[in-house]
N, CA, C and O atoms as a MOPAC input file, in Angstrom:
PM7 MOZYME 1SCF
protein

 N     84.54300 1    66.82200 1    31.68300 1
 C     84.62500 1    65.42400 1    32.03700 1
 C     85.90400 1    64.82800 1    31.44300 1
 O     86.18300 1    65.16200 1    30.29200 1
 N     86.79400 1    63.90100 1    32.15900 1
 C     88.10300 1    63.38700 1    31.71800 1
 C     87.42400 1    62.61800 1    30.94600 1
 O     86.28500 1    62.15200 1    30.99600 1
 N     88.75600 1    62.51500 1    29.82600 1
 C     88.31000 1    61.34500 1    28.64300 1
 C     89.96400 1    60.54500 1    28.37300 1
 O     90.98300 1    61.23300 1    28.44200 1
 N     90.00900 1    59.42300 1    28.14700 1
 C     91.28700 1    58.94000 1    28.05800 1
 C     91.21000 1    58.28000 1    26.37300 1
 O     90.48100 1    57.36400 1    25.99300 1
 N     92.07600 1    58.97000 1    25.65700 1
 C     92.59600 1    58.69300 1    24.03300 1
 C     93.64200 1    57.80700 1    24.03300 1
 O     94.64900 1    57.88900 1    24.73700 1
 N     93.32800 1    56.78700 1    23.06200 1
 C     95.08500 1    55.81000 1    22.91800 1
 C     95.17900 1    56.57400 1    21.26800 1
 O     94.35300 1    57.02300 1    20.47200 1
 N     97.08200 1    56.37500 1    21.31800 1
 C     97.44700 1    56.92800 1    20.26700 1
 C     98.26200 1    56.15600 1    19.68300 1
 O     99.02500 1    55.57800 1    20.45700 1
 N     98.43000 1    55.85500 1    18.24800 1
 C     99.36300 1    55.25600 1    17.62400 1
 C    100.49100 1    56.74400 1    17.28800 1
 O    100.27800 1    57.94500 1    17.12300 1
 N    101.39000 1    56.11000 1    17.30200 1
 C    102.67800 1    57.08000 1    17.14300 1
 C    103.79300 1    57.06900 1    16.20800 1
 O    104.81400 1    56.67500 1    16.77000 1
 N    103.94400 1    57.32900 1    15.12000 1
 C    104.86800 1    56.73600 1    14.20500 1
 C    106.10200 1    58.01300 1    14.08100 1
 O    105.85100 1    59.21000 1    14.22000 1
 N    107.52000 1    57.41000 1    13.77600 1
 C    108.25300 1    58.50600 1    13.85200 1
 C    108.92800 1    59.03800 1    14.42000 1
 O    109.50200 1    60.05700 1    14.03600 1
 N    109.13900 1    58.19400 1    16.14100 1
 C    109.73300 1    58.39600 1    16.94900 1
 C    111.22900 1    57.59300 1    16.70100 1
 O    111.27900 1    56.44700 1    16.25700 1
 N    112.29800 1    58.30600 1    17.02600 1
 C    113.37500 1    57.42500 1    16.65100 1
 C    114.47600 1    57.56800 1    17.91600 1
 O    115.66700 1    57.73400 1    17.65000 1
 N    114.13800 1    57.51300 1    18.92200 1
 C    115.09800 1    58.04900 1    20.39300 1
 C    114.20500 1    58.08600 1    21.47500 1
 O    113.00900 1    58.27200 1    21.25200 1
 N    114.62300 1    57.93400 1    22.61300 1
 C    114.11500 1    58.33400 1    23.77700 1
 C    113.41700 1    59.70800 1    24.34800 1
 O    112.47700 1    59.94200 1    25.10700 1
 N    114.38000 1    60.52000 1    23.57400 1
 C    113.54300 1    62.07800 1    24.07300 1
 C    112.77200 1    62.33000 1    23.01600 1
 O    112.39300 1    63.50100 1    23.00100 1
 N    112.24600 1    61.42400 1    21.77500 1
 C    110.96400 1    61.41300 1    21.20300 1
 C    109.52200 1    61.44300 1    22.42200 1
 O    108.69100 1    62.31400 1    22.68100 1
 N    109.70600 1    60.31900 1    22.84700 1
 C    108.14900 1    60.13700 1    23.78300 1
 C    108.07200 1    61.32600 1    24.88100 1
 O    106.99400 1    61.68700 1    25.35200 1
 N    109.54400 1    62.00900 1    25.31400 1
 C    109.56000 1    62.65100 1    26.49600 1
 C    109.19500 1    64.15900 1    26.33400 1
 O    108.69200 1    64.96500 1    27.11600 1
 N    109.74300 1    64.28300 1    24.68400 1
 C    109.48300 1    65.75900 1    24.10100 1
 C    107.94700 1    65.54900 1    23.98600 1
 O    107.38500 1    66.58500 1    24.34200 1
 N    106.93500 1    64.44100 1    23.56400 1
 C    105.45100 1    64.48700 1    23.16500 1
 C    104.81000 1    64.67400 1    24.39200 1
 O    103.64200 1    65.06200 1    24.43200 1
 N    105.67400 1    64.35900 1    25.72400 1
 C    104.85500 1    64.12900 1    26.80200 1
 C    104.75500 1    65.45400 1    27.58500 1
 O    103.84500 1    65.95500 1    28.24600 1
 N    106.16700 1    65.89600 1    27.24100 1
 C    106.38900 1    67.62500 1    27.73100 1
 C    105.40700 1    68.63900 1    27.35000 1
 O    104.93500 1    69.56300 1    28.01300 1
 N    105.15900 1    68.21000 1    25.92600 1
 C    104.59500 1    69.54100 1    25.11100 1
 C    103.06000 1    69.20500 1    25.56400 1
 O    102.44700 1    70.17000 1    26.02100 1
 N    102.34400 1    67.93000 1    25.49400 1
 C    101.10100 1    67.48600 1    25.56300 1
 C    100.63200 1    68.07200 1    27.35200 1
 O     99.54300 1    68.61500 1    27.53800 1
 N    101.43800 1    67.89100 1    28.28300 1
 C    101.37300 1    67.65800 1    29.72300 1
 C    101.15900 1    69.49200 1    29.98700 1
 O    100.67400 1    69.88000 1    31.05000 1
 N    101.65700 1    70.67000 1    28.69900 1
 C    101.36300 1    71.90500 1    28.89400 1
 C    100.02600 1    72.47200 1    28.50800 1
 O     99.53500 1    73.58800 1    28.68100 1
 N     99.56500 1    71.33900 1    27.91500 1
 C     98.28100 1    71.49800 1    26.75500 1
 C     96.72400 1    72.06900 1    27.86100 1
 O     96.29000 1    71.10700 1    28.49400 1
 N     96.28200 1    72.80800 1    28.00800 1
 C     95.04200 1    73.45900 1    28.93200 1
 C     94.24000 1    71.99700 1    28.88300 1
 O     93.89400 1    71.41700 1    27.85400 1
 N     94.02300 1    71.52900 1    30.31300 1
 C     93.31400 1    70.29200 1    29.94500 1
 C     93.58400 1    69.14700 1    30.01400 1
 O     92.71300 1    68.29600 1    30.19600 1
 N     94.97900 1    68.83400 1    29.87300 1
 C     95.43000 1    67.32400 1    29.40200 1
 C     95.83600 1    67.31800 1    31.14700 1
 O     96.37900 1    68.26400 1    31.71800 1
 N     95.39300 1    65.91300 1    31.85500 1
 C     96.29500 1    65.79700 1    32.66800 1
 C     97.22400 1    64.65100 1    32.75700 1
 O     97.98500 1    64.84600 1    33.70500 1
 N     97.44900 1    63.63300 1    32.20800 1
 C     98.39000 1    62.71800 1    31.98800 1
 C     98.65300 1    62.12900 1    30.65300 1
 O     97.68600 1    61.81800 1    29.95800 1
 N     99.67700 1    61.97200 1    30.28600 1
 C    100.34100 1    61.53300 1    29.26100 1
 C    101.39500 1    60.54600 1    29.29100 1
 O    102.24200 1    60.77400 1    30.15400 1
 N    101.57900 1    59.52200 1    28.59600 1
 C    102.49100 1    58.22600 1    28.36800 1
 C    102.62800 1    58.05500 1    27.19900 1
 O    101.65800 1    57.81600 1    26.47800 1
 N    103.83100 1    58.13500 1    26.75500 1
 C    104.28900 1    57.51900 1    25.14300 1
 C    105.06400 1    56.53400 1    25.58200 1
 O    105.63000 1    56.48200 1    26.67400 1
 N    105.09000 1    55.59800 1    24.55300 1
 C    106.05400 1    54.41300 1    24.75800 1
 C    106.96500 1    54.59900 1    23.21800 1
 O    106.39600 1    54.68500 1    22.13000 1
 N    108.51200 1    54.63800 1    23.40200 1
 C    108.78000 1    54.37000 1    22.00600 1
 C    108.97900 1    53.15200 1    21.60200 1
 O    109.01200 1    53.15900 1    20.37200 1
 N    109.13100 1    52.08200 1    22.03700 1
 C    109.20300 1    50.68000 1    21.96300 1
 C    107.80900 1    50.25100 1    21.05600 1
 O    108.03000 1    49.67400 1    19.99200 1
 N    106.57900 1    50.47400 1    21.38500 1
 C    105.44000 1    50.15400 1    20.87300 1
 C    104.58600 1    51.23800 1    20.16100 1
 O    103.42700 1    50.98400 1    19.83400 1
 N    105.26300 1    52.66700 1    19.87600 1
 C    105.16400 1    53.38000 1    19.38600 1
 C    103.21200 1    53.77100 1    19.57400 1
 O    102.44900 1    54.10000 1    18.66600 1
 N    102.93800 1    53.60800 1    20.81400 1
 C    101.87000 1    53.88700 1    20.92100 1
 C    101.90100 1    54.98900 1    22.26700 1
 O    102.97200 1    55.21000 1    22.83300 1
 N    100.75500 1    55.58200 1    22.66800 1
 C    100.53800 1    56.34900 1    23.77500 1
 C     99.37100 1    56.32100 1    24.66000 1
 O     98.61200 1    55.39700 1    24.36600 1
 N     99.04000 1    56.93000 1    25.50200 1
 C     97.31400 1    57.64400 1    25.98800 1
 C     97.63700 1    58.98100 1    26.50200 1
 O     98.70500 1    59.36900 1    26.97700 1
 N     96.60200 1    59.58300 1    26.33900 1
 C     96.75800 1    60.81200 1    26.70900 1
 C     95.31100 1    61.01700 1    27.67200 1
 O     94.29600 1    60.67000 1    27.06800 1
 N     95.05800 1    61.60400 1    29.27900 1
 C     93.90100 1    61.39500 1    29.83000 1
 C     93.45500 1    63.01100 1    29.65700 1
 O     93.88600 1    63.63500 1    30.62700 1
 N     92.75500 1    63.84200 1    28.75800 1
 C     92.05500 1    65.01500 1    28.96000 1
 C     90.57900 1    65.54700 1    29.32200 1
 O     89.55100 1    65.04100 1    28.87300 1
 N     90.62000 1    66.40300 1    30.00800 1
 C     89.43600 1    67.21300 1    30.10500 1
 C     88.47100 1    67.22500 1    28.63500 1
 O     88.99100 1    67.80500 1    27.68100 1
 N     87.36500 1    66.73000 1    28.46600 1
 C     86.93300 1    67.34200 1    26.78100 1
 C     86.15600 1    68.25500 1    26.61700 1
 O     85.33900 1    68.19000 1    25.69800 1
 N     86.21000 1    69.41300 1    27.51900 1
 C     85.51800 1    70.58400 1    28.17700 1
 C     86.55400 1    71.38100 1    27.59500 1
 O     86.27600 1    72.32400 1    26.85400 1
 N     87.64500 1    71.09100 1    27.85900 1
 C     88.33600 1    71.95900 1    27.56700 1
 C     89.55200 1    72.24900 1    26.03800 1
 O     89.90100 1    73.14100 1    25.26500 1
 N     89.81600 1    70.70800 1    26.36600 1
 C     90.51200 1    70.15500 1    24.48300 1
 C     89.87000 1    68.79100 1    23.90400 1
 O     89.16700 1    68.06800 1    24.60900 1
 N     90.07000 1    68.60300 1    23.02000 1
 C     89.60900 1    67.47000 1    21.94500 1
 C     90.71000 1    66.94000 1    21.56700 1
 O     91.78200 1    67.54100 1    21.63000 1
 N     90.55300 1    65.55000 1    21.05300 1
 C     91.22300 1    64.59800 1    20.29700 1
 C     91.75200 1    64.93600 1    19.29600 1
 O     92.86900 1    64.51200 1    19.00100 1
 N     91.09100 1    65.76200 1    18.55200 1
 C     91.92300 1    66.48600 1    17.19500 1
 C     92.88400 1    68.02300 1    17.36600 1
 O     93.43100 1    68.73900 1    16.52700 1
 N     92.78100 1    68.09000 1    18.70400 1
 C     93.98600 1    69.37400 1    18.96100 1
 C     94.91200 1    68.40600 1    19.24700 1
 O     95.83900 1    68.33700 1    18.44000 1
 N     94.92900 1    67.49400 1    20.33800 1
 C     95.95000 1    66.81500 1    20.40900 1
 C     96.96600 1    65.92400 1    20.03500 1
 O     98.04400 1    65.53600 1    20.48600 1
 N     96.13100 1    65.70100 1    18.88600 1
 C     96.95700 1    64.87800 1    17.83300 1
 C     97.13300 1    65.62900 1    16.47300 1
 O     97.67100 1    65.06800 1    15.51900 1
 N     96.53700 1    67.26900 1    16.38600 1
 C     97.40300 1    68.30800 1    15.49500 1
 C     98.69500 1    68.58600 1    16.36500 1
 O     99.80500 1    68.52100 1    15.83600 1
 N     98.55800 1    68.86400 1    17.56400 1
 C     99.66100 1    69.11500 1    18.18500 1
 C    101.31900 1    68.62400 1    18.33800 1
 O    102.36800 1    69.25200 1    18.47800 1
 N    100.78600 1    66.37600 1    18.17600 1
 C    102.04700 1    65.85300 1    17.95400 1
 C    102.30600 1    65.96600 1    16.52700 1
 O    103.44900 1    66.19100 1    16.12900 1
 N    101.36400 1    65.83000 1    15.75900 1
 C    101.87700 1    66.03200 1    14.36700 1
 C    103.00800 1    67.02600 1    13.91400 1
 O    104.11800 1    66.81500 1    13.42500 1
 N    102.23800 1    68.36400 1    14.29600 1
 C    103.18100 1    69.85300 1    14.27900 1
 C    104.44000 1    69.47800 1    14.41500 1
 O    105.26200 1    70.14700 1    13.78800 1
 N    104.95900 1    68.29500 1    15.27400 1
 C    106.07900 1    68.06800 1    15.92000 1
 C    107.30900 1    67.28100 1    15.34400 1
 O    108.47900 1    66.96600 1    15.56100 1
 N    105.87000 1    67.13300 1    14.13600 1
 C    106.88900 1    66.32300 1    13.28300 1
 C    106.87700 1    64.64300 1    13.29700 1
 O    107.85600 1    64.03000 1    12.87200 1
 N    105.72100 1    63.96100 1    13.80700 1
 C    105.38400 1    63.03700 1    14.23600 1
 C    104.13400 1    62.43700 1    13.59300 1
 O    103.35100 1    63.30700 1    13.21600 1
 N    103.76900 1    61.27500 1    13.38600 1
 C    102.64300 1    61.25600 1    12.83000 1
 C    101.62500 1    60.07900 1    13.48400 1
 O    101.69800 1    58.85200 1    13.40400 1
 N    100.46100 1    61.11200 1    14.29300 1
 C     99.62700 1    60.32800 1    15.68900 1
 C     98.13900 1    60.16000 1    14.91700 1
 O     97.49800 1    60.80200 1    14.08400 1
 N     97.98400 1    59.03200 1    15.61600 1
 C     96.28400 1    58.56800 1    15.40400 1
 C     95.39100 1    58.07400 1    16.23500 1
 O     95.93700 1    57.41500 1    17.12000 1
 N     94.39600 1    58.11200 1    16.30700 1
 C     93.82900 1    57.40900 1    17.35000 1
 C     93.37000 1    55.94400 1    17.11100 1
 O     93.09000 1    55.44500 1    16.02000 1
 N     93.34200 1    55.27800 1    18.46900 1
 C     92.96900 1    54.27400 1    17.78100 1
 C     92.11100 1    53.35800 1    19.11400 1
 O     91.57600 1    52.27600 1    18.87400 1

């Protein structure tokens, strides 16, 4: 069943910040849409939760060097 997560996003400092989170997230088994904003440093991400969870996906931006939350 799709589930849609909002994300706070801290850490982004450029444009190909949101585009690199959206690249890597948009490969993720599961996820089918993704939006970061760096202006408001927030996101959503819409996934399957059959297949991933809220806490892969926000280990995932972390890994990246980023630091995501839900909210």
């Amino acid at each position: 069943m799709n589930e849609k997560m909002y994300l706070d996003v801290k850490g982004m400092h450029c444009p190909d910040c949101p585009a690199k989170i959206e690249r890597v997230l948009s490969k993720m088994d599961g996820v089918s849409e993704v939006k970061v904003n760096l202006k408001t440093e927030n996101g959503s991400v819409t996934f399957n939760n059959n297949i991933t969870g809220t806490s892969e996906i926000i280990n995932r931006i972390n890994k990246m060097g980023f630091e995501a939350k839900s909210i």
